[in-house]
C-alpha positions as CSV (number, residue, x, y, z in Angstrom):
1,X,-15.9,-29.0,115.0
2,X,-17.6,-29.1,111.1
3,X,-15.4,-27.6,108.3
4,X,-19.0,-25.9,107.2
5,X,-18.1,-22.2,106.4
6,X,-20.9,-20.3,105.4
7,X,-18.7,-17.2,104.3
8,X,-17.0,-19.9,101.6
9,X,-20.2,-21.0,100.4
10,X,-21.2,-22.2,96.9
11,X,-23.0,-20.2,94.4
12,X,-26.5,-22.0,95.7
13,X,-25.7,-20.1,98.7
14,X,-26.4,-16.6,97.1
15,X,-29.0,-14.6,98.3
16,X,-31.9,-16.2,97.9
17,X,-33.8,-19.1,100.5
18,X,-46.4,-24.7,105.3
19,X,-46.6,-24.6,107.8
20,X,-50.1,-25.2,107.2
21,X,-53.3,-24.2,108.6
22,X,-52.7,-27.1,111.2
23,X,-49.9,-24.6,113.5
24,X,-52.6,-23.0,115.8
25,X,-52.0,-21.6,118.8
26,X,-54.7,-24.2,120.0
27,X,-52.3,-26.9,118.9
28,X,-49.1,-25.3,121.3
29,X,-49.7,-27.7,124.3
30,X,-48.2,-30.9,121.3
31,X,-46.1,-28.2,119.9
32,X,-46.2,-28.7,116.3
33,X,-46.3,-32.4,116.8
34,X,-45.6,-34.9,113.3
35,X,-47.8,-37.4,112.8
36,X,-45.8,-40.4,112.2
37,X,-45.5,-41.9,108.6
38,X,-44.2,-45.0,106.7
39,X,-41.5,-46.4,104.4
40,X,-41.5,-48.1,101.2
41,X,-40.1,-49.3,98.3
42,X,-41.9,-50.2,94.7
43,X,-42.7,-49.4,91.5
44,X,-43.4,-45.7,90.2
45,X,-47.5,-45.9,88.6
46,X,-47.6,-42.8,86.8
47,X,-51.3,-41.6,85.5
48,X,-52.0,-38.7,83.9
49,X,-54.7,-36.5,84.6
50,X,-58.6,-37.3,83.8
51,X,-61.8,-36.0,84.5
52,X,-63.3,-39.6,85.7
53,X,-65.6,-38.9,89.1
54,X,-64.6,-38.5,92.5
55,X,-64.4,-42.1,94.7
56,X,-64.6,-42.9,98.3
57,X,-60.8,-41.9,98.2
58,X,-60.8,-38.6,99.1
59,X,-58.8,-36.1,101.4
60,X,-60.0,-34.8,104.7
61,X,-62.4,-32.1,104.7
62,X,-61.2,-28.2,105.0
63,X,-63.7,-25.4,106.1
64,X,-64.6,-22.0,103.8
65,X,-65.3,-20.5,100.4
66,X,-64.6,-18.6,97.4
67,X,-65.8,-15.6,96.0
68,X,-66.2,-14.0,92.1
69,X,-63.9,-12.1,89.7
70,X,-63.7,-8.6,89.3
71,X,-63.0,-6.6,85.9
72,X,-60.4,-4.2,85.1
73,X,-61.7,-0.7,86.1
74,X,-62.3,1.2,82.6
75,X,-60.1,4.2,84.3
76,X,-57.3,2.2,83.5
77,X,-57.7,1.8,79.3
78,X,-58.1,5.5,79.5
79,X,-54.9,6.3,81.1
80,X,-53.4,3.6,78.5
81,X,-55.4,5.4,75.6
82,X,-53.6,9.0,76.9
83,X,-50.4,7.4,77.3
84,X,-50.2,6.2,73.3
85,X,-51.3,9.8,72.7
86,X,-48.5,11.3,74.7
87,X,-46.3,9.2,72.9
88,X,-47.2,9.9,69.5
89,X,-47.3,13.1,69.8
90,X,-43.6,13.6,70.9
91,X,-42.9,11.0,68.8
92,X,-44.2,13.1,65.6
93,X,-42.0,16.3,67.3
94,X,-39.1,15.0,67.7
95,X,-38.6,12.9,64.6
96,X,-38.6,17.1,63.0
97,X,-35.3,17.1,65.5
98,X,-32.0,16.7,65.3
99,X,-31.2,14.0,66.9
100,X,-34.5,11.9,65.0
101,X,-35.4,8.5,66.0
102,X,-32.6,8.1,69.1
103,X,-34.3,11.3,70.9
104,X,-38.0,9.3,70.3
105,X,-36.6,6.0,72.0
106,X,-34.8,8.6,75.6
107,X,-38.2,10.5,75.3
108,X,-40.6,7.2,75.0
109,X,-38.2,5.9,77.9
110,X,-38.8,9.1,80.0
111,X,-42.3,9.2,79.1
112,X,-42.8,5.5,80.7
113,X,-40.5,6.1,83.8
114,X,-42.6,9.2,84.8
115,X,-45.9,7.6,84.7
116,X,-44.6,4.0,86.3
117,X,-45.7,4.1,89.6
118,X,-44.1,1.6,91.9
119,X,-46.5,0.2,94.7
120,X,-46.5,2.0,98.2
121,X,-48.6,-0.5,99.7
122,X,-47.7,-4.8,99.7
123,X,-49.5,-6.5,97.3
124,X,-52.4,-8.8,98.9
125,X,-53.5,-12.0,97.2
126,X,-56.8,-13.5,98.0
127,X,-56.6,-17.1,96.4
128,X,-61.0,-17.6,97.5
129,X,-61.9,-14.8,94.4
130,X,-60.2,-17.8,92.3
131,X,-62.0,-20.5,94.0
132,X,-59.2,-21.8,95.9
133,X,-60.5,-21.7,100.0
134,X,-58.4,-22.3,103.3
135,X,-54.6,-22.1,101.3
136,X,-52.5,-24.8,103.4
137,X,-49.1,-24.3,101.8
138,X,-47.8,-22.2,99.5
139,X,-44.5,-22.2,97.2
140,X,-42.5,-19.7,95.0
141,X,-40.7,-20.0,91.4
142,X,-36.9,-20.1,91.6
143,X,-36.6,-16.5,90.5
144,X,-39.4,-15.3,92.8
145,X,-41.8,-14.2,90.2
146,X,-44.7,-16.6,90.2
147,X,-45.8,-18.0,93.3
148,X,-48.3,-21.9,94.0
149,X,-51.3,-21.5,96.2
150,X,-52.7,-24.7,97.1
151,X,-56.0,-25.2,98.7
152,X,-59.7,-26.1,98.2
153,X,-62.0,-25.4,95.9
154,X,-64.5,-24.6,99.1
155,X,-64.2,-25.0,102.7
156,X,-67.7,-24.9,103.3
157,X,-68.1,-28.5,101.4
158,X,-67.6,-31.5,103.0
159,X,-65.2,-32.9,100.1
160,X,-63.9,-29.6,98.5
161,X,-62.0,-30.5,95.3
162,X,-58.4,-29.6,96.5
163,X,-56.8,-26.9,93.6
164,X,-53.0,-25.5,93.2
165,X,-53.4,-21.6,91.4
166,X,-50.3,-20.2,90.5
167,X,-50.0,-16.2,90.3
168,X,-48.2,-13.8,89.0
169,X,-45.7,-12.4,91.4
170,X,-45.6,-8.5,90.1
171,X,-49.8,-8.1,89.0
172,X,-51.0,-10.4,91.7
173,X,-53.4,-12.1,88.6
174,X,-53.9,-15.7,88.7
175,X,-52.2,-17.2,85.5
176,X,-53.3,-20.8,86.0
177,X,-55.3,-23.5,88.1
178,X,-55.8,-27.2,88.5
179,X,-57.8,-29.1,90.5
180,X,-55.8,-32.1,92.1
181,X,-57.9,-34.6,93.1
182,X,-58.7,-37.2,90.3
183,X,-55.4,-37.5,89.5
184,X,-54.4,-39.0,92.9
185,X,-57.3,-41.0,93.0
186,X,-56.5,-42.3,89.6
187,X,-53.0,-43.8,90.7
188,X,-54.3,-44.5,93.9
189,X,-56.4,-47.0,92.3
190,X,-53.8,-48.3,89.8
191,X,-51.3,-49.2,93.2
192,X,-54.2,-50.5,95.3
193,X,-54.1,-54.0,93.6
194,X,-55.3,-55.4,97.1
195,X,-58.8,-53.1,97.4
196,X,-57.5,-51.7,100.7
197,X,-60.3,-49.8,101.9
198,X,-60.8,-46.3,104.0
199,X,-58.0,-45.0,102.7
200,X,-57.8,-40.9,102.9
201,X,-54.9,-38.3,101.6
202,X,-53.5,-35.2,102.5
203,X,-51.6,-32.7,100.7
204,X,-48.3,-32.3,103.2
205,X,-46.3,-29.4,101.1
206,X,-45.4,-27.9,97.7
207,X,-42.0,-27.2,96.2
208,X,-41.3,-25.6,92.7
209,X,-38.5,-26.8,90.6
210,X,-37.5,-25.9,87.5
211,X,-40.6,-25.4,85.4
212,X,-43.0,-28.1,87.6
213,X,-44.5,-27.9,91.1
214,X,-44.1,-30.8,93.6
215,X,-46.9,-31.6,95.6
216,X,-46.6,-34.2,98.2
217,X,-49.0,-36.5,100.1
218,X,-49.8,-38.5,102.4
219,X,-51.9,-41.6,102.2
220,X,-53.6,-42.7,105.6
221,X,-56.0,-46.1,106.6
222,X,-58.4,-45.9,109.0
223,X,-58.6,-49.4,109.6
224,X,-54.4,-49.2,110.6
225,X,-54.0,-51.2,113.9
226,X,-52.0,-48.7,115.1
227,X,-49.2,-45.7,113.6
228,X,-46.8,-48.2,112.3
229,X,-49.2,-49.3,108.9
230,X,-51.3,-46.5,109.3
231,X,-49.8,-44.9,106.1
232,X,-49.7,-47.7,103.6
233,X,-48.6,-45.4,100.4
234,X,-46.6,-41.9,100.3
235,X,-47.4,-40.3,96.7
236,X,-46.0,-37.1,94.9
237,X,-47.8,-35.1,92.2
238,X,-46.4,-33.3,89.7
239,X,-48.0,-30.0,88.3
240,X,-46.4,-28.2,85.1
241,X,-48.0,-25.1,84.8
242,X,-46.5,-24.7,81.1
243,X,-48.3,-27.3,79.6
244,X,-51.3,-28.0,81.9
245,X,-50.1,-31.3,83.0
246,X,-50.5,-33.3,86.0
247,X,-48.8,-36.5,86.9
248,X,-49.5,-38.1,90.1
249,X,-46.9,-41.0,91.6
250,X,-47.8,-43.8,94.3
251,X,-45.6,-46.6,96.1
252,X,-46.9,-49.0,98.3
253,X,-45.0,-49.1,101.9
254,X,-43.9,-52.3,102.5
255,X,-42.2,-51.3,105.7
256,X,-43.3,-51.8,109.4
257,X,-41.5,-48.8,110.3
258,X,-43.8,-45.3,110.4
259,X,-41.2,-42.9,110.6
260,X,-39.7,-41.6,107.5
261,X,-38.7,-39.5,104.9
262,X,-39.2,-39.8,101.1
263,X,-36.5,-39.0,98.6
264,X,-38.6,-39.0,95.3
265,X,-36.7,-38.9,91.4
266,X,-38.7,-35.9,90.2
267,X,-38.1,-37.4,86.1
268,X,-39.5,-41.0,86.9
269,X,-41.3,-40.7,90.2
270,X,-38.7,-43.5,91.9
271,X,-38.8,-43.2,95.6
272,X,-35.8,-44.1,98.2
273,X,-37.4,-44.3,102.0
274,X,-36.0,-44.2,104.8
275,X,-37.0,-44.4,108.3
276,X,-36.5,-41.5,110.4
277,X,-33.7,-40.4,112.4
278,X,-35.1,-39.3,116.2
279,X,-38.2,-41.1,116.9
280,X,-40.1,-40.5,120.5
281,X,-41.4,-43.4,122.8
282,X,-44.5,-41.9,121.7
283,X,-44.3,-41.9,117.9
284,X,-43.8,-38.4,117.4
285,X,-40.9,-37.5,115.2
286,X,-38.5,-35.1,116.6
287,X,-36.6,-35.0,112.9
288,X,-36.4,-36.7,109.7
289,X,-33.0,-36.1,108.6
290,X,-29.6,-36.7,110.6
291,X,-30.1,-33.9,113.2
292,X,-27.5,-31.6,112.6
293,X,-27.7,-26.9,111.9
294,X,-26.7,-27.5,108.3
295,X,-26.7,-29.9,105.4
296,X,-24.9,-30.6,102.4
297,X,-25.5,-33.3,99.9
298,X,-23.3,-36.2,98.8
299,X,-23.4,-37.5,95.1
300,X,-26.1,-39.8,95.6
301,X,-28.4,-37.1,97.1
302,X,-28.1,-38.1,100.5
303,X,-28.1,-35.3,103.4
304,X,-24.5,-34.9,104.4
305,X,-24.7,-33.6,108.1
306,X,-22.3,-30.5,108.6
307,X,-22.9,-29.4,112.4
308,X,-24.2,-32.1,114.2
309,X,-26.5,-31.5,117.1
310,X,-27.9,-34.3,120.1
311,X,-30.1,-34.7,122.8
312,X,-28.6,-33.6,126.3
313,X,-26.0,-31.9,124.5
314,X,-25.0,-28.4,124.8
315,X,-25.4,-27.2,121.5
316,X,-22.5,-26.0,119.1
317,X,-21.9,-22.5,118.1
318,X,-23.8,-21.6,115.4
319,X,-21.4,-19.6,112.3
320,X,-24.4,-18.0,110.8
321,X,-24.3,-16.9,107.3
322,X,-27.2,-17.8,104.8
323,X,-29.3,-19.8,105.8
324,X,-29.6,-21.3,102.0
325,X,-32.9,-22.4,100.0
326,X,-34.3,-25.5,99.9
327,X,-35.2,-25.4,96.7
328,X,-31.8,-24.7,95.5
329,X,-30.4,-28.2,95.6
330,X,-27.0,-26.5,97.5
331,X,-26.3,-26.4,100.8
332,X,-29.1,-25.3,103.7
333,X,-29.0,-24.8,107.4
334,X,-33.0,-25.8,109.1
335,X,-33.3,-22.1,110.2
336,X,-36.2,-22.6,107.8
337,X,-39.8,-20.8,108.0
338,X,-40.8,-21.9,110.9
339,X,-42.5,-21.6,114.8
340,X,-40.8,-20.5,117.8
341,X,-43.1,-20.9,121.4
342,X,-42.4,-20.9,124.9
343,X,-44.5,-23.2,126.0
344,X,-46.4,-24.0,129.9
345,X,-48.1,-26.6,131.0
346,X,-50.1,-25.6,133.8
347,X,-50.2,-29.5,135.4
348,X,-46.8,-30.5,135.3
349,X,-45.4,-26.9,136.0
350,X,-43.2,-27.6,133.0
351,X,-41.5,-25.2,130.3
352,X,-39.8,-25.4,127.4
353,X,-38.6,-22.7,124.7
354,X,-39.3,-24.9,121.2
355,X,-38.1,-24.2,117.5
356,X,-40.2,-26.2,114.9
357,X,-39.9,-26.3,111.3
358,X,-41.3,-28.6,108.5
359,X,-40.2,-28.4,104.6
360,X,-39.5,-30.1,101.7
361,X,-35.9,-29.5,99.9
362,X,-34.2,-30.1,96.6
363,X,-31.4,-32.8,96.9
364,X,-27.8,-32.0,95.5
365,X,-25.8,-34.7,93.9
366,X,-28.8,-36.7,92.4
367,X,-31.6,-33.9,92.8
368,X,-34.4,-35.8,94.6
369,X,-37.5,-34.1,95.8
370,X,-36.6,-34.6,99.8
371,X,-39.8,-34.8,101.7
372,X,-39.9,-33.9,104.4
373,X,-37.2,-32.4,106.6
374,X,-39.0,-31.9,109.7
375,X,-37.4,-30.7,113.5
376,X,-39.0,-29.8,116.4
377,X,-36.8,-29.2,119.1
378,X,-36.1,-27.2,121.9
379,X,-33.5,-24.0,121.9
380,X,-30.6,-23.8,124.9
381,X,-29.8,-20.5,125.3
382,X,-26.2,-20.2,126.0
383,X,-25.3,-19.6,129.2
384,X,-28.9,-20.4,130.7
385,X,-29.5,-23.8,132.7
386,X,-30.2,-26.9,130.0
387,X,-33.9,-27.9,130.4
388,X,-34.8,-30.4,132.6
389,X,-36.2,-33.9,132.0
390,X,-39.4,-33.0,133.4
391,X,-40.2,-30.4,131.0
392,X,-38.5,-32.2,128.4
393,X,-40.6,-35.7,129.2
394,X,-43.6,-33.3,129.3
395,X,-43.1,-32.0,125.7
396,X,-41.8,-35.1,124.9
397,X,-38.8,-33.8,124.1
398,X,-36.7,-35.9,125.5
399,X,-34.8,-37.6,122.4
400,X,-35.0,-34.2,120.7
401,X,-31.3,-32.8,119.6
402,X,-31.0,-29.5,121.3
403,X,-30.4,-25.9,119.3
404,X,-28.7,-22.8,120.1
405,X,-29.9,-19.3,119.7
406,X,-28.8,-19.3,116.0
407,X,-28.2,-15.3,116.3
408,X,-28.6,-11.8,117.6
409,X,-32.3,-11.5,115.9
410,X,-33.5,-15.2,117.3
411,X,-32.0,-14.2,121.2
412,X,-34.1,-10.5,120.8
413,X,-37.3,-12.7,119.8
414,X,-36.2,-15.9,122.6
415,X,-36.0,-12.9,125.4
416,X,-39.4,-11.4,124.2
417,X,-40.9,-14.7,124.2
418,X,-39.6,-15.2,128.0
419,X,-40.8,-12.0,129.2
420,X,-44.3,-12.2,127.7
421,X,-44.3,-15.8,129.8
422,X,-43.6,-14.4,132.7
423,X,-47.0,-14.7,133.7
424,X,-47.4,-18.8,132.9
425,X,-49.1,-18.6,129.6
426,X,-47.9,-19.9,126.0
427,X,-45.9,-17.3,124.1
428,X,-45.7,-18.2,120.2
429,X,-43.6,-16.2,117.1
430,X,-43.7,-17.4,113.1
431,X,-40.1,-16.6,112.1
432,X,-38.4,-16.5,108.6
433,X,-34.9,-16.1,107.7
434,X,-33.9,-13.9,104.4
435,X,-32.1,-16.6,102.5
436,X,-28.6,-14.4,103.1
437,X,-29.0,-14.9,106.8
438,X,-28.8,-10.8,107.2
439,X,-32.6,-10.3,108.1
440,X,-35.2,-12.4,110.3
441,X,-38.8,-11.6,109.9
442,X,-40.7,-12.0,113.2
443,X,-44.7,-12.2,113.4
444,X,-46.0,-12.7,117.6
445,X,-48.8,-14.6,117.7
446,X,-52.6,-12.9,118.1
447,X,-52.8,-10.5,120.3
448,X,-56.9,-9.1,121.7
449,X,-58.2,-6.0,121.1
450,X,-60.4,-4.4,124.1
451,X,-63.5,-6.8,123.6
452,X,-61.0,-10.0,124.0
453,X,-61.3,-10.6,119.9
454,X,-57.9,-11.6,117.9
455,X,-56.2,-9.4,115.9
456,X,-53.2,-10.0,114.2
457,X,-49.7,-8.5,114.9
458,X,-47.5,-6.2,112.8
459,X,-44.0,-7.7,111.3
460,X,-41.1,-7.1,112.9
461,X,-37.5,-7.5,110.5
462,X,-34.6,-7.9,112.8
463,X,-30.7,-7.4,111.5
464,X,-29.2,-10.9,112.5
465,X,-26.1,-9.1,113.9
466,X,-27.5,-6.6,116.0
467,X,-30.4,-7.5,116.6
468,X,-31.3,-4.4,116.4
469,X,-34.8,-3.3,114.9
470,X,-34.8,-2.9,110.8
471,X,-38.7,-2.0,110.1
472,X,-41.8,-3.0,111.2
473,X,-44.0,-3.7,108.4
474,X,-48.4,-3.1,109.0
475,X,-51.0,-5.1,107.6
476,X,-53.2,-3.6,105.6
477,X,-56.6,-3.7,106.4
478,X,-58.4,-7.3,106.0
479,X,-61.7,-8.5,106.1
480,X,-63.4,-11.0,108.3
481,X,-61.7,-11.4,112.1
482,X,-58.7,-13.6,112.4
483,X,-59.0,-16.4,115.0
484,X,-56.7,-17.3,117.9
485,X,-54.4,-18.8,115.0
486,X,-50.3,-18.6,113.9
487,X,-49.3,-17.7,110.2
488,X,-46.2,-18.6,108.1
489,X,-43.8,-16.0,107.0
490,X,-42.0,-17.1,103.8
491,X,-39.3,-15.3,102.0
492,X,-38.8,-15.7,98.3
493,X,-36.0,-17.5,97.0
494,X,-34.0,-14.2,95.8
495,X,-34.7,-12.7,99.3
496,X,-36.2,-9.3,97.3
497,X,-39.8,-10.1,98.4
498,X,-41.4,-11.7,102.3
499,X,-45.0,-13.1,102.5
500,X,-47.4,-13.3,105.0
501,X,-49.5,-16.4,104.9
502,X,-52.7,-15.5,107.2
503,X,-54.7,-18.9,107.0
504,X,-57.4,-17.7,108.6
505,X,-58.4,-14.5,106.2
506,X,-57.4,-17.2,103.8
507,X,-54.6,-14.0,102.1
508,X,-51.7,-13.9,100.9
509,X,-49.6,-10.4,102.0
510,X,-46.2,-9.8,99.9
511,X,-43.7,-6.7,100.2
512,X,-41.4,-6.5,97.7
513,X,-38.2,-4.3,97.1
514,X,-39.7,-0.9,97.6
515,X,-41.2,-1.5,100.8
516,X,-38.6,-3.8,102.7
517,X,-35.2,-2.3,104.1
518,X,-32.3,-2.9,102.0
C-alpha cells in the first residue's frame, strides 16, 4: 500500500484544482484515442514574435467565425452619474454631523453595497465577438480571475490565424489577444536546418503559470513512413499577457520512439523527453506518466508515482481527498477534467466502461511544464466481474492499467451510464472534480429533442461522499443548435467558480460563488 494521505496534504493541496473539440460522441467507438508522438533532445531556438507572412507551415484547418463588438449600453453611465450624485449629496449631510468624515466613508460603503448587484445568472463568454472561432482549450490564472481562450481567428477559412484572448474572470471583457501563428513558424524555420518539408502543427493544450501562458504543440510530417518519425519536433509557446510577449521554443526529435511526454524548463525553453509508459500493439498510448491514482514530484521534477495501478489488476482502493491542481506544481491525483463512456461495439458484442483524461501539469521539485499527462483506461467497479479480453482487445485496452470507481459521485454517474446502455448503445458523461475532491460536476452527453435534433444536457454537482445530488445547474439559453458533440467541464483553480466549455456554440458558461452550492 502507498503512504499517500490526502487528509495530510501539503499546502498545494488546498482547495483549488481540453479536452478539445476533438472528444465527439462520433469519436467514442476509439474512445478518446492519443495519437502517438516523439522524443527528443536539442537545443532551445527561442524567436520572438514578428509580423513576417504566413508559410507553407501552417496548422490544420478548424471550421467557423467571429462576430463584432458591442458598446456599453448608455443606461449604465446614467446609473453611474446618479450614483456620484447620491453620494455627494450624503456626503455634503453628513460632513454637518457629528461623527464628520468616518459617518461619510460607513454611508459611501452602504451606499455601494445597496446598489451592487451580484449576478443571478452564470456569466457566458462568447470568444467569436473577439474574433477567436471554434475555442479548442481553455486555461485559468492561478487565482481564478482571468481565464486563456485559445482558438481561431475563423473557422470558416481554410488557414484561420490561430489566437489565445485572455478575459476578465468577474466582467467577462476581453483584456488581451495574440495571434500565434508567425511565431511558431518563425522557430520552426530557425530548427529546420534540413528543409524538411510538409510539416503541419497543432496546438495540444494551455497551462497558466505565474504571469505567462503555456501553449504546447505538436509538429507532424506528412511524408513520415509511419507513427514512429511522424512528429519530428515538439515545441512550446510562451504567451505573457503583461507585456505582449510571445516566445515560441522548438527541439528537433532525434528519437525513433513516438510515444512520449515533454518536460519543458519554462525560463529557457530546455526540454527532457521521455518515451511513454503503456504503449498498445497499435500505437495508441494508454498513458504518459508511470500509471499510478496520484503523483508527487521528486527534486528533479520527475512524477513520483503514489498509488500504482496495472493492467489485469484489480485496482487499489482509492483514499479520496482533493484531487489537487495541475497547475500547482504539488501533488495531483488524474481524476482530472475528463470523459467517462460506456462504450458497445455492435460487431464484436464487446463493452467496456472507460475514463479518459488528457492535461498538462506543473512539475514540483524543478517546475517543468509537463506535457502531457494523458490516461485512458477502463474503470473496474468493485465487486463487478473484471472485463474480459475480448472487450478489452476490442478497445484496445488491453495494456491499459485498470481504475476503480474513485467515489460515491463517479459510482452514481458509472450506474447511470450502465443503465442508459442497457439498450446496446454508447453512453458518454464530461466529468470534473472540485479541486477539494468534495464536489464532481457531471454533464451526459446530447440528448434529442422530439424532431431527433441535439440539445445539450443540464449540469449535475454530486457530493463525493454521498453521492447524493447537490444542484443541478441550467444553461441558459444559446444560439445556434449544438451537434451530436461532448463538452469539457473545468473547475477553476480555487474551486469558487465551474465552466462549461460547449465547443460547438463555440461559449464559454461560468458559475461562480453565488450560484454554486457551498
Amino acid at each position: 500500500m502507498s503512504d499517500f494521505d490526502p487528509t495530510q496534504h501539503d499546502p498545494t493541496w488546498q482547495e483549488a484544482t481540453d479536452d478539445s473539440r476533438r472528444q465527439r460522441l462520433d469519436a467514442l467507438r476509439d474512445i478518446a484515442t492519443h495519437t502517438p508522438q516523439a522524443p527528443a533532445d536539442a537545443t532551445a531556438q527561442p524567436i520572438r514574435a514578428s509580423e513576417t507572412p504566413r508559410s507553407s507551415l501552417a496548422p490544420p484547418p478548424t471550421p467557423r467565425g467571429p462576430g463584432g463588438r458591442s458598446s456599453r449600453p448608455r443606461p449604465l453611465w446614467l446609473a453611474a452619474g446618479a450614483l456620484v450624485l447620491i453620494v455627494v449629496v450624503v456626503s455634503v449631510f453628513a460632513l454637518t454631523r457629528p461623527g464628520g468624515a468616518s459617518s461619510v466613508l460607513q454611508t459611501a460603503a452602504a451606499t455601494a453595497t445597496a446598489t451592487t448587484t451580484p449576478r443571478t445568472g452564470p456569466l457566458v463568454i462568447r470568444p467569436a465577438v473577439d474574433e477567436l472561432g471554434c475555442p479548442t482549450a481553455t486555461a485559468w490564472s492561478d487565482d481564478g480571475t482571468q481565464l486563456a481562450v485559445l482558438g481561431t481567428t475563423n473557422c470558416d477559412e481554410q488557414l484561420g490565424q490561430h489566437k489565445l484572448n485572455v478575459y476578465n474572470v468577474t466582467t467577462g471583457k476581453l483584456t488581451a489577444k495574440f495571434r500565434l501563428d508567425n511565431t511558431v513558424i518563425n522557430a520552426l524555420k530557425v530548427a529546420n536546418t534540413s528543409g524538411k518539408t510538409g510539416l503541419s502543427y497543432t496546438y495540444t493544450h494551455a497551462l497558466w503559470l505565474g504571469p505567462a501562458v503555456y501553449v504546447t504543440i505538436q509538429v507532424t510530417d506528412s511524408a513520415a513512413a509511419d507513427f514512429t518519425t511522424q512528429v519530428p519536433f515538439v515545441a512550446l509557446l510562451r504567451v505573457t499577457p503583461s507585456d505582449q510577449q510571445l516566445t515560441a521554443f522548438v527541439q528537433p526529435n532525434r528519437s525513433a520512439n513516438a510515444a512520449i511526454y515533454t518536460r519543458w524548463n519554462p525560463t529557457t525553453g530546455t526540454v527532457q523527453i521521455t518515451p511513454d509508459t503503456i504503449v498498445s500493439s497499435d500505437g495508441n498510448i494508454s498513458a504518459t506518466l508511470p500509471a499510478s491514482l496520484a503523483y508527487g514530484w521528486r527534486a528533479d521534477g520527475t512524477p513520483d508515482p503514489l498509488i500504482p495501478v496495472a493492467a489485469g489488476k484489480q485496482p487499489p482502493h482509492d483514499p479520496g481527498g482533493p484531487v489537487g491542481v495541475p497547475s500547482s506544481g504539488g501533488r495531483l491525483t488524474i481524476w482530472q477534467p475528463g470523459l467517462l463512456v460506456h462504450g458497445f461495439l455492435a460487431g464484436p458484442g464487446a463493452e467496456a466502461l472507460i475514463f479518459t483524461t488528457d492535461f498538462d501539469a506543473v512539475s514540483g521539485g524543478q517546475p517543468s511544464v509537463v506535457d502531457g499527462v494523458h490516461l485512458r483506461a477502463p474503470v473496474v467497479p468493485s465487486g463487478k466481474p473484471a472485463p474480459d479480453k475480448k472487450s478489452l482487445d476490442a478497445f484496445n485496452l488491453s495494456s491499459a492499467p485498470w481504475l476503480p470507481v474513485r467515489d460515491a459521485a463517479m459510482k452514481a454517474v458509472v450506474d447511470g451510464l450502465t443503465k442508459d446502455a442497457e439498450g446496446g448503445d454508447t453512453t458518454s458523461a464530461s466529468v470534473a472534480w472540485r479541486p477539494d475532491g468534495t464536489v464532481l460536476a457531471v454533464q451526459p452527453g446530447p440528448s434529442f429533442d422530439s424532431q431527433g435534433n441535439p440539445i445539450d444536457a443540464d449540469i449535475t454537482l454530486y457530493d463525493t461522499k454521498t453521492g447524493h445530488t447537490l444542484s443541478t445547474l441550467k444553461l441558459p439559453p444559446q444560439k445556434g443548435t449544438p451537434v451530436q458533440a461532448q463538452n469539457m467541464l473545468q473547475w477553476s483553480p480555487t474551486g469558487s467558480a465551474l465552466m462549461l466549455v460547449d465547443f460547438e456554440l463555440e461559449t464559454l458558461v461560468i458559475w461562480t460563488q453565488e450560484q454554486l452550492p457551498h
